[in-house]
N, C-alpha and C positions, 0 to 999 in steps of 0.2 A: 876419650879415645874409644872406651869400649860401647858407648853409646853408638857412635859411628860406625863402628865394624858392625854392630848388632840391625842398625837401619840397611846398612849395606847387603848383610847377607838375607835381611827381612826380603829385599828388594830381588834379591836376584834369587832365590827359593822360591817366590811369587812365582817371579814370570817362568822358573824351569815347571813347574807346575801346574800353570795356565798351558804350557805349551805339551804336556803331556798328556794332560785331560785333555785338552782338542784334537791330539793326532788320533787316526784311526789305529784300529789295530795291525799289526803289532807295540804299534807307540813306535815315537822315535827311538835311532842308536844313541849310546853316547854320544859317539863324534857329531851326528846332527844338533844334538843338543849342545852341547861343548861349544859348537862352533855359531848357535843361534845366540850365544850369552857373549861370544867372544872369548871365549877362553879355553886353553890349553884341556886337553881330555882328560889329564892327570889331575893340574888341580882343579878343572870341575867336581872330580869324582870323589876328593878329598871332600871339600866344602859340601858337597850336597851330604853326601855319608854322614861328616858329621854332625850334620844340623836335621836331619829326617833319620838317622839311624842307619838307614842300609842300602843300597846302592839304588840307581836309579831303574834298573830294569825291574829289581825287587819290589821296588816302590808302585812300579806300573802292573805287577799283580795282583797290589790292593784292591787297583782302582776297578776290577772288574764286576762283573754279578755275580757271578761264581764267588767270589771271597768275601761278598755281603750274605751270601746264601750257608756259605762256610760260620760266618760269625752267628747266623741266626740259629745255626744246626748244636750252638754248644754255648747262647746266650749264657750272661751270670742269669741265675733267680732272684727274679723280686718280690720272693715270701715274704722278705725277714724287713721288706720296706713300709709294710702295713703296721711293724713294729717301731718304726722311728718318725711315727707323726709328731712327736713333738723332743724331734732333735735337737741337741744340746747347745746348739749355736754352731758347730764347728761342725767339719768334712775334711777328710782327705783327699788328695786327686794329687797322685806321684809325691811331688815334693813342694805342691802347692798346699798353703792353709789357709782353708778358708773359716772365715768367720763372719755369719750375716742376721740378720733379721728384717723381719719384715714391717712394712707398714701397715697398721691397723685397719679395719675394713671402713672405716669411716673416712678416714683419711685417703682412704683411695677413692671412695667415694664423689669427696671433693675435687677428686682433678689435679691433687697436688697442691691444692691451695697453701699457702704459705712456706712452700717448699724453694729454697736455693737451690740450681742443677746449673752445675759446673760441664762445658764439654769441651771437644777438643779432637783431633785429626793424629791419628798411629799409626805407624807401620806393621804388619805381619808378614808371616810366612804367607797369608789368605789374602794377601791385597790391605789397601787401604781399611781402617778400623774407625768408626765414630764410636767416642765413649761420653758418656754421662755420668756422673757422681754426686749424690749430696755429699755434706759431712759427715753421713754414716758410711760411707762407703758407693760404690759403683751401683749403680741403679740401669743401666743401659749400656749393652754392646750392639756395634751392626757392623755388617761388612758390605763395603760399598761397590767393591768389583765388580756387582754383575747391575746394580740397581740405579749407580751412580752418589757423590755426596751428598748433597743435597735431597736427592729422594730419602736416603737412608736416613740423616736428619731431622727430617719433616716427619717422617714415619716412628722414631722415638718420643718426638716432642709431644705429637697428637696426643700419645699415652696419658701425659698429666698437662693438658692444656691451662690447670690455672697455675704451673708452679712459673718461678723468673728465671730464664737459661742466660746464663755467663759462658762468655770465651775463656777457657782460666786450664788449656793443656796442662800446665805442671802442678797444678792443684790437686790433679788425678793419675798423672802418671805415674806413681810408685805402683798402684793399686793396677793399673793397666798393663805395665811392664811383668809384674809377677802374674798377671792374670796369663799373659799371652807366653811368658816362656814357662809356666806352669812351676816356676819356683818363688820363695818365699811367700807375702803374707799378701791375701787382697781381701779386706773388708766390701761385703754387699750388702745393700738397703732392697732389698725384693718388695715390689710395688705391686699389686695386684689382687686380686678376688680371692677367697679364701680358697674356693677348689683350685683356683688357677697356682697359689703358692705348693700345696698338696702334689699335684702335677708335679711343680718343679723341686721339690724335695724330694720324689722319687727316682727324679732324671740326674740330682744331684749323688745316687748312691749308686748310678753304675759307674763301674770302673773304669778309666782310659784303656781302648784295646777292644771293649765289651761294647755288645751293643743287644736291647729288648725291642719288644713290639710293643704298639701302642694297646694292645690288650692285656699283656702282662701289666701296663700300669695301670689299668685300668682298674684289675684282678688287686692287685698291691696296696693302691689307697681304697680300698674297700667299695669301688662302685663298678664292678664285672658290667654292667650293662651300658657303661658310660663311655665307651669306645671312642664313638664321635666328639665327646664333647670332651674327651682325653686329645682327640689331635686337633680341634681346637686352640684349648691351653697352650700348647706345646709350641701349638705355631704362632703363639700370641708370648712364648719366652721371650724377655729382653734382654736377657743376654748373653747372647749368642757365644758359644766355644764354653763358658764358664759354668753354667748351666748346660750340659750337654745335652741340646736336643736333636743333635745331628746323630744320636746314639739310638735315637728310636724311627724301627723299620717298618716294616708292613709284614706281617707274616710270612707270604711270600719269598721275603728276601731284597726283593725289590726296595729302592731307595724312598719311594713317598714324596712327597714334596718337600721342600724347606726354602726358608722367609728369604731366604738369601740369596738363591740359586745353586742347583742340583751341584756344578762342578764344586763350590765350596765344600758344599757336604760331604763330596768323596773324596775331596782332597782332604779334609780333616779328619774322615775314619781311614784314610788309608797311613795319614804320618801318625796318626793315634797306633795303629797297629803297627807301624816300622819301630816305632820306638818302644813296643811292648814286647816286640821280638827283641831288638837289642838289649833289652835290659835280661829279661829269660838266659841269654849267650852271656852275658857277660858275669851269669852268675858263678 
């Protein structure tokens, strides 16, 4: 039952959030909203509140530049990230735990040769999810809303062309379901080039809420001059929300690109920072 309700509100958080990122400013009212979902303005207000943390006008001040510019004016520092190159296996993120390691650079090398990669189709607050897992854990997220299934698919798989992909959703799902509601445990298997893991080990130390420039990481794993080949990496993360690289901006402020398309990205820093607010009040 709680599966259900959980796909249900996966479902209807999506689309109030596709439809907010597409209006123009001011964004829609409530009632427009309310009334685009079919439902009563009351319990819209409830269900969204509780599932993104604060109301839906609130939510629609994330989504601006002004509150990208806001986030960049009081980023975390990634000093102390040049210090945990060789992190102890685990990270925090809210009330998720993570625990991962990576594949060897030989092994990646290979393409994945001899690699089992389980996948499967999820629901989010972001739209449709493609996930990938070996038996160490999740190897691959995409989000398909803007790219389509299939593209997003094709575009994980490319990554280790000689590994064998299975159909096998609940083989993965424990590890996906705590990835996306950022509680309990999701083991990851990070697949990639040794600078490219570096990258994501830095992206994996800022905090939900917080967000850096791709110069700070640059500055952090010890190559200041590697800018480029820092948003590279970043844009070459596989997996998407868990790996935060919708957390690195462009100096400016401005949003930069991302693999997935832009509305995802400000929809996940924008309930990344509703829910940083709500937890702050509720203390």
């Amino acid at each position: 039952m709680r599966r259900i309700e959980d796909e249900y509100h996966y479902r209807l958080i999506a689309r109030a959030l596709a439809l907010i990122d597409a209006a123009p400013p001011p964004g829609p009212s409530l009632e427009q909203l309310a009334g685009a979902l079919g439902m009563s303005v009351a319990h819209f207000q409830k269900v969204f509140s509780a599932w993104v943390g604060v109301s839906p006008k609130r939510y629609q001040q994330y989504l601006t530049l002004g509150h990208a510019r806001e986030l960049i004016a009081k980023r975390m520092p990634l000093e102390a990230v040049a210090d945990m190159a060789g992190l102890s296996g685990s990270g925090r993120l809210h009330d998720l735990f993570l625990r991962w390691e990576a594949m060897s650079p030989g092994q990646h090398a290979r393409g994945g040769e001899g690699l089992v990669i389980r996948h499967g189709s999820f629901g989010s607050a972001f739209g449709e999810v493609v996930a990938m897992g070996t038996e160490r854990g999740l190897c691959g997220m995409a989000f398909a809303a803007d790219v389509g299934t299939e593209a997003a698919f094709a575009d994980l798989a490319a990554r280790w062309p000689a590994a064998r992909f299975e159909a096998a959703p609940e083989a993965i799902r424990p590890w996906v379901e705590a990835a996306l509601g950022q509680r309990g445990e999701a083991a990851l298997h990070l697949i990639g080039a040794p600078f490219q893991i570096k990258v994501w080990e830095a992206l994996l130390a800022i905090p939900s809420g917080h967000v850096t420039t791709y110069g700070d990481i640059a500055g952090a794993i010890g190559a200041p001059r590697a800018v480029r080949a820092v948003g590279t990496a970043v844009g070459r993360n596989p997996l998407a929300f868990v790996i935060p690289c919708h957390r690195a901006l462009r100096k400016s402020g401005a949003m930069g690109g991302y693999h997935w398309g832009l509305p995802i990205k400000r929809a996940m820093l924008a309930w990344e920072s509703a829910r940083a607010e709500a937890s702050v009040a509720a203390m």
